[in-house]
PASEBA-1860 file (N, C-alpha, C; in nm, 3 decimals):
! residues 279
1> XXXXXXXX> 12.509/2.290/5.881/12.440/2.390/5.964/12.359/2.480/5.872 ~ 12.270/2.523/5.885/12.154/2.575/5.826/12.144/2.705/5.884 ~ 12.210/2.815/5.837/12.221/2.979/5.859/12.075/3.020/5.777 ~ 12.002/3.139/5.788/11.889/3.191/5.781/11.987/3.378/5.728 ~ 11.900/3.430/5.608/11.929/3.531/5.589/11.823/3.625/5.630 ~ 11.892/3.728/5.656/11.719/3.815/5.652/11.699/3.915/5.541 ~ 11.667/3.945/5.523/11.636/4.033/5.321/11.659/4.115/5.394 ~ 11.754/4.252/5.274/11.776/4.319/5.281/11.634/4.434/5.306
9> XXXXXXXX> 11.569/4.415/5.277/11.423/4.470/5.254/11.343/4.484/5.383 ~ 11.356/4.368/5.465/11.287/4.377/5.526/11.400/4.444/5.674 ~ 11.538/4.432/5.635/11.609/4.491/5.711/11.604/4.667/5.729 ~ 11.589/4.678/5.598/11.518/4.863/5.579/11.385/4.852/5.684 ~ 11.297/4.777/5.665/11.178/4.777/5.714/11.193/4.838/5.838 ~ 11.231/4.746/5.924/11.247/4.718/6.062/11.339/4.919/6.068 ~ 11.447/4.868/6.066/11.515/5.045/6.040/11.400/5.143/6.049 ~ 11.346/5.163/5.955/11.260/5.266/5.926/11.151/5.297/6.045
17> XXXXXXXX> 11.098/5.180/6.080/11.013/5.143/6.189/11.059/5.184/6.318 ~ 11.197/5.134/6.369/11.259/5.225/6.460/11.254/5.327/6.481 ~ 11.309/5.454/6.346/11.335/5.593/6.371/11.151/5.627/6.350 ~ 11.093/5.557/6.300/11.003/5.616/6.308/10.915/5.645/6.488 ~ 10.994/5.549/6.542/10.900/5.495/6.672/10.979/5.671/6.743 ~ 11.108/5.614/6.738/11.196/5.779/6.818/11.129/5.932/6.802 ~ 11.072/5.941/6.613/11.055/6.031/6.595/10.955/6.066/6.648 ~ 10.823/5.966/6.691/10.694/5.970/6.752/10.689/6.000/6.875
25> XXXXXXXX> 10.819/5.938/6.973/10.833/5.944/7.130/10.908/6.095/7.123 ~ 10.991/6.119/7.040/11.023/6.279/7.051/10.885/6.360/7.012 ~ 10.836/6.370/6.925/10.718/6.467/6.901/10.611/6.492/7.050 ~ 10.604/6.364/7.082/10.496/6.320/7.197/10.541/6.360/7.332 ~ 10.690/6.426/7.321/10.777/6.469/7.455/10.750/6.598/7.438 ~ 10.770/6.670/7.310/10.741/6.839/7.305/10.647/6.894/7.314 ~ 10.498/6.802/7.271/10.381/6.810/7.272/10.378/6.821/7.434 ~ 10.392/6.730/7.510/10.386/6.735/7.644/10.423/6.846/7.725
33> XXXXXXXX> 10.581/6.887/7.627/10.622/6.985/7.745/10.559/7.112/7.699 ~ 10.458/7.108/7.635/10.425/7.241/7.525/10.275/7.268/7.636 ~ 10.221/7.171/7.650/10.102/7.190/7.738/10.150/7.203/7.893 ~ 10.254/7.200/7.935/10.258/7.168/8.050/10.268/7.346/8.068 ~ 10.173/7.351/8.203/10.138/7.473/8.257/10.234/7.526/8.371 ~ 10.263/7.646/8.354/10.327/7.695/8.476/10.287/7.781/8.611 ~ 10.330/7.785/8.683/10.228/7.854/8.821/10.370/7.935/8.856 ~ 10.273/8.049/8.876/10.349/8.207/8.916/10.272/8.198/9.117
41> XXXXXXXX> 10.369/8.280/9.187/10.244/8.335/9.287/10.289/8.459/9.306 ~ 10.191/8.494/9.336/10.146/8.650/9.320/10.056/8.703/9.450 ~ 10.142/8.812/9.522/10.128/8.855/9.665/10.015/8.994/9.639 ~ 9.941/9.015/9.648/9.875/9.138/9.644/9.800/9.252/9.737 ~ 9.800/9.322/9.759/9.794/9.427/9.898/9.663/9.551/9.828 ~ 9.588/9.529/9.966/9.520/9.671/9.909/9.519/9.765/10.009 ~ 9.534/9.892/10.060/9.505/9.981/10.160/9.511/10.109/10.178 ~ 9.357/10.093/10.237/9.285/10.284/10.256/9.383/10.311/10.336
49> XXXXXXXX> 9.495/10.426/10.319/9.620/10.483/10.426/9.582/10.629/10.498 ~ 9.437/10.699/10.424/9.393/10.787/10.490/9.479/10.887/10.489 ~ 9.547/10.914/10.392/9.661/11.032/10.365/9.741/11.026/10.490 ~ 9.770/10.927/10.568/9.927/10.938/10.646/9.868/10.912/10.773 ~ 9.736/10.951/10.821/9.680/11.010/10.942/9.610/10.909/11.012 ~ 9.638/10.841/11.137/9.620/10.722/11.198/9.507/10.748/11.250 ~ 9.445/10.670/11.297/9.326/10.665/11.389/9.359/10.771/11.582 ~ 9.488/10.751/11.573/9.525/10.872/11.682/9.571/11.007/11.634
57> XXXXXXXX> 9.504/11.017/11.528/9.506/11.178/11.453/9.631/11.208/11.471 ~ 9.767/11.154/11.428/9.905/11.176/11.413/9.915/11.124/11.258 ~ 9.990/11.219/11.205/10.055/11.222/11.053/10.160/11.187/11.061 ~ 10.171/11.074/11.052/10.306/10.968/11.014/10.318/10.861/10.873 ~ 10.359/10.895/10.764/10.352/10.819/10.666/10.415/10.726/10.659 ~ 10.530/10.682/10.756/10.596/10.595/10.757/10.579/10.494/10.792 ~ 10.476/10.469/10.890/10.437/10.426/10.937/10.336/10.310/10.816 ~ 10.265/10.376/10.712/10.205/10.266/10.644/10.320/10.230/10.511
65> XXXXXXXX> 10.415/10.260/10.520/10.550/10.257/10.484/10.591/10.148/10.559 ~ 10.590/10.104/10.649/10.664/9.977/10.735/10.570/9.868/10.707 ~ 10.417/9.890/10.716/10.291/9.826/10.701/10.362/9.719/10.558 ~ 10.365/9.821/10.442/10.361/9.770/10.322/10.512/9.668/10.314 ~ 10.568/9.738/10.325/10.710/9.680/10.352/10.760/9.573/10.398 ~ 10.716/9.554/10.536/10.695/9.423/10.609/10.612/9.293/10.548 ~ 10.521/9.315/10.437/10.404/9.242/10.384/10.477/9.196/10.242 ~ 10.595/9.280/10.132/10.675/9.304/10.049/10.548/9.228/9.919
73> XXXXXXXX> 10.418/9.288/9.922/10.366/9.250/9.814/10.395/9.261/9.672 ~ 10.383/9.165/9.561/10.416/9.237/9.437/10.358/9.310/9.413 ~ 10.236/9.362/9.412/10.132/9.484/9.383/10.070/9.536/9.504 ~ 10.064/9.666/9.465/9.958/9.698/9.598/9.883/9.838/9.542 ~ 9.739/9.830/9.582/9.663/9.932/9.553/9.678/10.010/9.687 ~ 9.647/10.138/9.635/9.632/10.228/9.762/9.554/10.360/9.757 ~ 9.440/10.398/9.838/9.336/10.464/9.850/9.378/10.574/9.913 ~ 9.309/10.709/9.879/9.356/10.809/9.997/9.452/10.872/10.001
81> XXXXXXXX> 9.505/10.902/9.919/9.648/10.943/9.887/9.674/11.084/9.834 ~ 9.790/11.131/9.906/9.788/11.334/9.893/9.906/11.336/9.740 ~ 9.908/11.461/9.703/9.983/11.450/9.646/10.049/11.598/9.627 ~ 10.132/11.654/9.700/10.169/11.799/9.721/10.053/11.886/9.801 ~ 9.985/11.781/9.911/9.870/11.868/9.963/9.932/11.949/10.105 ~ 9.927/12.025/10.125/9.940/12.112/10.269/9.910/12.045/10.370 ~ 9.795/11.987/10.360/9.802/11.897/10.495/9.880/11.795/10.539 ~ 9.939/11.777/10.416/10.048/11.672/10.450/10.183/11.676/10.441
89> XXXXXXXX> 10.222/11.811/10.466/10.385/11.893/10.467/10.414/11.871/10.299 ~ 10.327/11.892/10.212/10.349/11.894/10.029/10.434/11.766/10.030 ~ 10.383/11.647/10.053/10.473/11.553/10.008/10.411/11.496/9.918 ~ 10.490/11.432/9.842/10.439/11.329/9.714/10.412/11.191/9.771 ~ 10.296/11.125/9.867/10.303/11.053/9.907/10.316/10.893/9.814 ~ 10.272/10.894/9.717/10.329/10.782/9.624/10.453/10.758/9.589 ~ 10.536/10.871/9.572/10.712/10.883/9.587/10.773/10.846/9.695 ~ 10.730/10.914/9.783/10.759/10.876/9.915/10.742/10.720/9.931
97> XXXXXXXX> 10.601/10.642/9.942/10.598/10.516/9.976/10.676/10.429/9.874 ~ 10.702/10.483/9.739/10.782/10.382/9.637/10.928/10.386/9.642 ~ 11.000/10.450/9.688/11.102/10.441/9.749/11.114/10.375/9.868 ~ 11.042/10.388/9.956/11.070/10.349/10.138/11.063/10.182/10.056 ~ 10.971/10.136/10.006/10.950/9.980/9.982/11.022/10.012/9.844 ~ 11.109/10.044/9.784/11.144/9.980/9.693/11.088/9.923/9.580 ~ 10.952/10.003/9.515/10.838/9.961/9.449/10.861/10.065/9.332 ~ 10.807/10.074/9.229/10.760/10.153/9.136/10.608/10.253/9.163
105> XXXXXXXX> 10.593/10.353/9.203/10.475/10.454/9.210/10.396/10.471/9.127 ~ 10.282/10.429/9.161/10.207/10.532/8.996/10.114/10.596/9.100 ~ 10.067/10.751/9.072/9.945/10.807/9.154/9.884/10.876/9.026 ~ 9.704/10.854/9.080/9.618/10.948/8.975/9.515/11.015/9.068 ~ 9.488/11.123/8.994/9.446/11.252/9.061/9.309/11.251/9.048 ~ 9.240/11.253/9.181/9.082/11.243/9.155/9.042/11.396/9.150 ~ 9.113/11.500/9.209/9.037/11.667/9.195/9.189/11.702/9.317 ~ 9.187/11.828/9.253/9.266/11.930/9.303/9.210/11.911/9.460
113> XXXXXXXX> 9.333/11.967/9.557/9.305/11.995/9.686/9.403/12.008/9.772 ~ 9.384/12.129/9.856/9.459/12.198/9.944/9.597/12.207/9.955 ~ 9.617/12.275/9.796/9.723/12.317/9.742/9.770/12.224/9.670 ~ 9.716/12.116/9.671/9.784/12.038/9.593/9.709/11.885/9.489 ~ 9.716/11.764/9.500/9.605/11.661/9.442/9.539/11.565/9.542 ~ 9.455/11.527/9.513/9.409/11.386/9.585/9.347/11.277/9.467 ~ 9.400/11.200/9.563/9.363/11.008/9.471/9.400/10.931/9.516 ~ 9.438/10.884/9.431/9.507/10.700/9.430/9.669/10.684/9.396
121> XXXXXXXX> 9.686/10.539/9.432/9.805/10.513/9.370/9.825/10.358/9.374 ~ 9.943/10.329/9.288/9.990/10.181/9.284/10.123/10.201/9.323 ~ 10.190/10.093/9.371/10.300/10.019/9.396/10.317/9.861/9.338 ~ 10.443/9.822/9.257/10.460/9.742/9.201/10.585/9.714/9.222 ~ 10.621/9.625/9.246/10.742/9.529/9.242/10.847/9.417/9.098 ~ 10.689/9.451/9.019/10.711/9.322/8.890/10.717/9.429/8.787 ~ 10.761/9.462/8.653/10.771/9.500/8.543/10.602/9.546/8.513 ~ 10.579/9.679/8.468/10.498/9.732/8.442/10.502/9.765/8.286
129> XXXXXXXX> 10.401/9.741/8.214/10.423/9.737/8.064/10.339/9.863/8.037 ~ 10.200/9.865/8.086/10.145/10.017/8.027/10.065/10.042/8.144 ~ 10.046/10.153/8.188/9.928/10.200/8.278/9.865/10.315/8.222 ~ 9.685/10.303/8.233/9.584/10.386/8.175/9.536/10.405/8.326 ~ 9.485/10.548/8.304/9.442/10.650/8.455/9.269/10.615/8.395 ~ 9.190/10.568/8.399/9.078/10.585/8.352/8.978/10.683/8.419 ~ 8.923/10.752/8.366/8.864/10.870/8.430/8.678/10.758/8.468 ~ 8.641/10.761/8.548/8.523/10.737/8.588/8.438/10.803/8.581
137> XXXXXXXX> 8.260/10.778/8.585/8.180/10.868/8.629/8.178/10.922/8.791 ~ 8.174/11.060/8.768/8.181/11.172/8.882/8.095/11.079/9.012 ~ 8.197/11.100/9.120/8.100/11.048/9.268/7.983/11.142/9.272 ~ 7.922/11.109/9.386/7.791/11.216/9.428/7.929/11.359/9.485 ~ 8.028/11.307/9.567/8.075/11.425/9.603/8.232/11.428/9.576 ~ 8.263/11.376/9.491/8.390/11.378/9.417/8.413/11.306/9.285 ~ 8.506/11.359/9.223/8.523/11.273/9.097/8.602/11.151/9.179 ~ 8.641/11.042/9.024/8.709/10.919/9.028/8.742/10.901/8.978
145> XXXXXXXX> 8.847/10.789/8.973/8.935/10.712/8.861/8.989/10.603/8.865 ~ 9.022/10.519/8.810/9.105/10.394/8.817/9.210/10.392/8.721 ~ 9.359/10.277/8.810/9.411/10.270/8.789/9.458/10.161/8.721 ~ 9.475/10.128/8.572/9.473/10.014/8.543/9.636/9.959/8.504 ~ 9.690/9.856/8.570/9.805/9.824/8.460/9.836/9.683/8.404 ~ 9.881/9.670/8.298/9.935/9.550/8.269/10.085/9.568/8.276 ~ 10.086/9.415/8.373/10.204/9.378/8.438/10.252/9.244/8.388 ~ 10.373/9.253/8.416/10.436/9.124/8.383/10.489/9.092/8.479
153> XXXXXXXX> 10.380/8.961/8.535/10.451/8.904/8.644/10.518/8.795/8.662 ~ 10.544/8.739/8.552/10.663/8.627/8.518/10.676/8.602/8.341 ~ 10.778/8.557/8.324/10.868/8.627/8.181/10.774/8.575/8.063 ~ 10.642/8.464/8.040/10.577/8.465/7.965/10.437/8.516/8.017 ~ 10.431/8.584/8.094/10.270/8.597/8.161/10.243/8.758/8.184 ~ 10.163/8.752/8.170/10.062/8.910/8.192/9.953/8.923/8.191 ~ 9.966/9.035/8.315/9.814/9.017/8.375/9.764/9.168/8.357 ~ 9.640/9.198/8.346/9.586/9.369/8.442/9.545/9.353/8.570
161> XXXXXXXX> 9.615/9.468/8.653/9.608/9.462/8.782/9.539/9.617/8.788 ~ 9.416/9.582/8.876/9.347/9.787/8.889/9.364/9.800/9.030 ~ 9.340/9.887/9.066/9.322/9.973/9.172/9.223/10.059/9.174 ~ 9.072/10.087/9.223/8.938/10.139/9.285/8.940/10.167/9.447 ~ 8.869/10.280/9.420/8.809/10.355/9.497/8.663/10.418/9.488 ~ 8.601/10.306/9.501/8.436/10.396/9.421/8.402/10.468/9.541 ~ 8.286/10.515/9.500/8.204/10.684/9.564/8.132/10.598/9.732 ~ 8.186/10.688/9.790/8.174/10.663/9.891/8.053/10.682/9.983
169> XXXXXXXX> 7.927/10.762/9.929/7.784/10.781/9.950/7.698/10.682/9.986 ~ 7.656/10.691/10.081/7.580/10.571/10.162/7.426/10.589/10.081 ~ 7.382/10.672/10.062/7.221/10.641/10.008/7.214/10.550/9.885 ~ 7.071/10.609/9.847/7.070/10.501/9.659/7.133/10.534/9.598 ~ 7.158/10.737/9.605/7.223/10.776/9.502/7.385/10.700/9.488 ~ 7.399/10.697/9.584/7.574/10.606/9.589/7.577/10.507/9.527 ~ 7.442/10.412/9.574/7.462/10.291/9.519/7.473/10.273/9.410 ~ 7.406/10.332/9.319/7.388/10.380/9.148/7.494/10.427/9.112
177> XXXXXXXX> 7.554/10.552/9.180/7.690/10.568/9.138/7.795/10.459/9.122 ~ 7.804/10.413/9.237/7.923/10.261/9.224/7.897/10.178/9.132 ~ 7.736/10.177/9.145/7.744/10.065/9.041/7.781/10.143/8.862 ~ 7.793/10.250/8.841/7.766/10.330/8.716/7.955/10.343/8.702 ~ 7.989/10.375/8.816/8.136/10.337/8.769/8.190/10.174/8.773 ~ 8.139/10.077/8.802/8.196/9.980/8.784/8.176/9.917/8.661 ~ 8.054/9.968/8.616/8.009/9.967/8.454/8.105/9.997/8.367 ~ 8.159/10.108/8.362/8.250/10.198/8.278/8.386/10.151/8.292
185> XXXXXXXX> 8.409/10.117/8.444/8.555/10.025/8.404/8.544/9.875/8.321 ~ 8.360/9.797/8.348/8.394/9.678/8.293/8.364/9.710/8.135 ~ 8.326/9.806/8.079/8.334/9.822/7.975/8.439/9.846/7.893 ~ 8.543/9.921/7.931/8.732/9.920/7.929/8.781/9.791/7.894 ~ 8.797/9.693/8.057/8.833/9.577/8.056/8.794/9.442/7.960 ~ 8.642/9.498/7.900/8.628/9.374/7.841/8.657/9.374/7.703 ~ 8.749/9.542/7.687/8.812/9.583/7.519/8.922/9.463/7.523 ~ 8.974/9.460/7.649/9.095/9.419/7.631/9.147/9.306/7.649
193> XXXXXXXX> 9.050/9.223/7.694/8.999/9.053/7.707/9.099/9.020/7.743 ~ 9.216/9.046/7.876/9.299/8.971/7.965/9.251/8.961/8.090 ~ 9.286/8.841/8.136/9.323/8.799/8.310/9.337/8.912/8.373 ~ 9.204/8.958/8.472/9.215/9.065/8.563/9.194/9.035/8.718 ~ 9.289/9.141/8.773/9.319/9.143/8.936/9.250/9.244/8.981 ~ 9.117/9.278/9.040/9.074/9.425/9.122/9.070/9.400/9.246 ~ 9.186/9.504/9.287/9.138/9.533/9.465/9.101/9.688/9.441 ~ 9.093/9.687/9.609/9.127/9.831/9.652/8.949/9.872/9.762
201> XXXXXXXX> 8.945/9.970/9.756/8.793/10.048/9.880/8.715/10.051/9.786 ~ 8.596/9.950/9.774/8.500/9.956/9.648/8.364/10.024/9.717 ~ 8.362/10.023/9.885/8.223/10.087/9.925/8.156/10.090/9.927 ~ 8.116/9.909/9.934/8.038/9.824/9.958/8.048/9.656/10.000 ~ 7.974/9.618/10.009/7.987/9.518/10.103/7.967/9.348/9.968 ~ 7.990/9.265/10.007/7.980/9.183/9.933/7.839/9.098/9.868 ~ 7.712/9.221/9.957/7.639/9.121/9.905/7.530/9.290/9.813 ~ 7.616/9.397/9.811/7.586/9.499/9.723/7.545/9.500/9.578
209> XXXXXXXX> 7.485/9.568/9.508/7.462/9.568/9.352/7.597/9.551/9.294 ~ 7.688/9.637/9.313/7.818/9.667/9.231/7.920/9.540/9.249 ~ 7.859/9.466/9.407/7.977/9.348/9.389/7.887/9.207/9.341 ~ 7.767/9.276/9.293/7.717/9.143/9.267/7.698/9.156/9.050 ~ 7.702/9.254/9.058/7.759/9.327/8.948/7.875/9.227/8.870 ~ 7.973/9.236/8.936/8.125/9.183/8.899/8.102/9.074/8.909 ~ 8.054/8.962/8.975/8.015/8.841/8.959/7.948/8.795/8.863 ~ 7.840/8.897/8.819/7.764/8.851/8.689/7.854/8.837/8.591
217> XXXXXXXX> 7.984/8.918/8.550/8.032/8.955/8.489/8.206/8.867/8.470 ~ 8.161/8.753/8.549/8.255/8.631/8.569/8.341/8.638/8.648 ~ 8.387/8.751/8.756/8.455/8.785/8.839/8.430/8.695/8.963 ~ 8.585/8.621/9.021/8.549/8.589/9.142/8.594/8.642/9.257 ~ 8.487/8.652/9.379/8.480/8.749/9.475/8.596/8.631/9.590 ~ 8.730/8.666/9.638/8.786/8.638/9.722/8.689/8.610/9.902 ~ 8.651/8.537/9.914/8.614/8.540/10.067/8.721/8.529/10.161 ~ 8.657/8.632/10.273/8.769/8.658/10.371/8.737/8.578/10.522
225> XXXXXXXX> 8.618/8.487/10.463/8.605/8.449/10.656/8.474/8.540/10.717 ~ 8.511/8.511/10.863/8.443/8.532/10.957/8.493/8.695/11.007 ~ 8.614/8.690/10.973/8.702/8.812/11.009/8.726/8.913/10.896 ~ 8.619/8.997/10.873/8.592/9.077/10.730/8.592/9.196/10.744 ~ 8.555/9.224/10.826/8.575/9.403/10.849/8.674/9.455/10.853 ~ 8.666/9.569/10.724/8.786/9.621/10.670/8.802/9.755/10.719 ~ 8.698/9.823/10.729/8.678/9.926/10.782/8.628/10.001/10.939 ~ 8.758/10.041/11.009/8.757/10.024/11.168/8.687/10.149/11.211
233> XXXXXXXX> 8.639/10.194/11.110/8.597/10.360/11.198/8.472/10.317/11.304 ~ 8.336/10.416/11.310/8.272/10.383/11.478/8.215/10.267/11.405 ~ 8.173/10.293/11.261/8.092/10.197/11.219/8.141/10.062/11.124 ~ 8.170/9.946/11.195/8.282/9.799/11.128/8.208/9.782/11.028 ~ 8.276/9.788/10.909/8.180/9.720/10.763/8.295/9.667/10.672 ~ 8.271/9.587/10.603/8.337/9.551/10.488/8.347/9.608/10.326 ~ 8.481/9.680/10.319/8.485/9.773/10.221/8.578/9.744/10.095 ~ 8.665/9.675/10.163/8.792/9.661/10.099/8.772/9.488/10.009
241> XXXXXXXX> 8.864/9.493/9.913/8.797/9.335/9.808/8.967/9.339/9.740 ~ 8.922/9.173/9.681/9.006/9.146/9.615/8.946/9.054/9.507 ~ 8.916/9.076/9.392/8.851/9.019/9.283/8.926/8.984/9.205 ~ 8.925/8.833/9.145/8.995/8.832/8.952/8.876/8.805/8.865 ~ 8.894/8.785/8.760/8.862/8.708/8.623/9.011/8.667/8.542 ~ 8.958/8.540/8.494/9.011/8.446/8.441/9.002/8.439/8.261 ~ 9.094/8.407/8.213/9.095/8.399/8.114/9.109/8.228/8.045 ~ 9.072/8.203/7.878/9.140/8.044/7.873/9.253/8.044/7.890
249> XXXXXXXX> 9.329/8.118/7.875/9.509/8.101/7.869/9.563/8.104/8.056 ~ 9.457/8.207/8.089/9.552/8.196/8.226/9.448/8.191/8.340 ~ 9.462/8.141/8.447/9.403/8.065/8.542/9.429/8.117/8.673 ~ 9.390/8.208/8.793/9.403/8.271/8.868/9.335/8.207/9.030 ~ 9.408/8.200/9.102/9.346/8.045/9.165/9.384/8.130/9.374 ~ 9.281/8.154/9.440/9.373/8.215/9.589/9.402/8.111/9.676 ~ 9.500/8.120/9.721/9.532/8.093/9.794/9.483/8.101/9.943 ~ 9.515/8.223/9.978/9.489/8.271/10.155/9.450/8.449/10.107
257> XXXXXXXX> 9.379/8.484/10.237/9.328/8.661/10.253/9.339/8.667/10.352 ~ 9.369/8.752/10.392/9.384/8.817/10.555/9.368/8.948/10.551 ~ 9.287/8.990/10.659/9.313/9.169/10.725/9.403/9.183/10.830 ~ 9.508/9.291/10.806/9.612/9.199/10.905/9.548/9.354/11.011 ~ 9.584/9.334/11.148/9.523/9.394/11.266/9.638/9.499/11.276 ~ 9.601/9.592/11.213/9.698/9.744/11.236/9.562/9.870/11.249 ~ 9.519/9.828/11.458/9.414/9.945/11.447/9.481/10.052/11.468 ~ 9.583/10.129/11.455/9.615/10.285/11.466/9.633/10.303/11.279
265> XXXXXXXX> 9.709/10.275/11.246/9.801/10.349/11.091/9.699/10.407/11.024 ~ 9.556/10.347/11.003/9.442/10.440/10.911/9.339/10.360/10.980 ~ 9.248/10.428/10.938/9.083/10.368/10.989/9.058/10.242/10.876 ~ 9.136/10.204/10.788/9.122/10.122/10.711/9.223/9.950/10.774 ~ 9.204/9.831/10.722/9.241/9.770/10.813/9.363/9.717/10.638 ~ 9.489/9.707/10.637/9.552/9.610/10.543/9.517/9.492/10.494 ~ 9.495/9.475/10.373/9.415/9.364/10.288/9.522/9.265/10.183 ~ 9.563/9.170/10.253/9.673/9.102/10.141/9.591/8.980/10.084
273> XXXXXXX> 9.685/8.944/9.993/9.570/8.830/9.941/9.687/8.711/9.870 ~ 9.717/8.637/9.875/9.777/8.530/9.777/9.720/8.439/9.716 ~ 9.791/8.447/9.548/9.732/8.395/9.483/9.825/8.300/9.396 ~ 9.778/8.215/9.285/9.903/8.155/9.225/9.814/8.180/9.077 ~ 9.907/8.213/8.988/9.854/8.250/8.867/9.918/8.056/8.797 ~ 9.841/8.034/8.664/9.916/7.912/8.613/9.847/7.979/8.489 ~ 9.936/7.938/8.399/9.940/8.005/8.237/10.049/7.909/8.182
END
């Protein structure tokens, strides 16, 4: 019988060739899982609350307190907001609404008034890492500001999320204004070259300088449909937005927008938006 050896040599060979193949199919597995992208979603809310005071001239804050609540967005901008004012029994209405929902408050002060502040505010649900009050250029008939924060909305990801309220002046002079503060915030934002979220009452319509502005500027404008009017007072217009920009690392993609139909709580109509972040 005639047995066959195989060299020791070429028995290494083969060996070597093996672990080498494992070591290649492992590298080629981490590589894989190294690119593989993850998707966050991300609920977002914007709404003019008109300091408490419904379209049936009753001061009930709770009321856009149930609004927000019921909707349980991770973020929400909010316009219109008192802050120890008399007209509104000195309440801290950002305290107030961040408790009722269970949110984190931030409010910034556009000018003193009637005894107390007026502005803005945020509500957040997700880990807040820094927030800057940015002071704006002065409206025609009030100052401004924005609210900017970076958030962490899932354990490797972060985003800036703002909150606006531009000048509310219907002539040119307005228009110049809005557009002169949207300047000054994109000049901020583009220090800081992350993935940005803007809602909130920008006070103008989508086919305006200031929102055509943000588009130049790589921003994409959320469309809402046929059903756009945000603003219920005598005169229906579209005020309210929900904008991102995108970064290479992270990818900001909507889902659905809706104005949801609450005509008493403010002359403003609730603006949610879903989105799915992937990073």
């Amino acid at each position: 019988m005639i047995t066959h050896r195989i060299k020791p040599n070429l028995m290494k060979e083969n060996a070597m060739k093996k672990i080498m193949l494992i070591v290649l199919c492992v590298c080629m597995c981490v590589c894989y899982a190294c690119e593989q992208k993850q998707i966050t979603k991300l609920k977002v809310m914007s709404y003019n609350i008109r300091h408490g005071e419904g379209m049936d001239n009753v001061l009930d804050l709770s009321r856009a307190a149930e609004v927000i609540k019921e909707q349980a967005p991770d973020l929400c901008g909010l316009q219109e907001v008192d802050n120890t004012c008399l007209r509104t029994n000195k309440i801290e209405q950002s305290s107030y609404l961040a408790e009722k929902t269970n949110m984190t408050g931030t409010f910034s002060k556009f000018m003193d008034f009637d005894g107390g502040e007026y502005g803005m505010a945020t509500l957040s649900a997700k880990p807040i890492i820094s927030t800057k009050r940015l002071q704006l250029p002065d409206g025609i008939a009030e100052p401004r500001s924005a609210i900017i924060h970076e958030v962490q909305i899932a354990k490797a990801c972060t985003i800036v999320f703002v909150n606006v309220h531009f000048d509310w002046i219907e002539s040119d002079e307005g228009v110049s204004s809005r557009l002169n503060q949207a300047k000054a915030l994109m000049q901020y934002l583009d220090a800081i070259n992350k993935a940005v979220i803007i809602t909130g009452d920008f006070n103008c319509s989508p086919a305006s300088p200031t929102m055509k502005y943000f588009n130049e500027q790589g921003f994409e404008f959320i469309n809402k449909g046929e059903d756009n009017l945000s603003f219920q007072g005598e005169t229906k217009v579209e005020l309210d937005h929900v904008i991102f920009r995108n970064t290479n690392d992270i990818k900001i993609k909507a889902i659905s927008i809706d104005l949801l139909e609450e005509p008493i709580v403010s002359d403003h109509r609730p603006l949610v938006a879903e989105l799915e972040v992937i990073y």
